[in-house]
C-alpha angles and dihedrals in degrees: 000000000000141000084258093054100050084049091054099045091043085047103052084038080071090257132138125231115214124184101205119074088219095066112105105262134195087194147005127202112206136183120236117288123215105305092017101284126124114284114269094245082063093059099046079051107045081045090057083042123030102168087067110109105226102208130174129223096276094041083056094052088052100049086054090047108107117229130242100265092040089050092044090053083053092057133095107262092188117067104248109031099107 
């Protein structure tokens, strides 16, 4: 996955990309640092907010995967329909 399509699925979610790490988050999707831990920029920036949810690339998936009853209401309900 790329940069443009993280943009596309937050954004659909209803989320806002932003570029500057000042600016106020709700959450911040970060590769993995040295020893897989989070980069040290995500830190310094998770101690100044600490409100801000620091998520990896597979916690961010998650948080886009629709659940059961959101993905039923999507389906079909008549046969055929596909």
């Amino acid at each position: 996955m790329f940069l443009a399509d993280f943009t596309r699925y937050a954004t659909a979610e209803g989320g806002e990309v932003v570029e500057s790490s000042a600016a106020v988050l709700d959450y911040l999707v970060t590769g993995d640092g040295r020893g897989g831990k989070p980069p040290g920029q995500a830190v310094r920036l998770q101690k100044k907010h600490p409100a801000v949810q620091v998520l990896d690339v597979p916690a961010f998936c998650r948080l886009l995967q629709p659940s059961r009853e959101e993905l039923l209401r999507e389906m079909p309900t008549s046969p055929g329909r596909c």
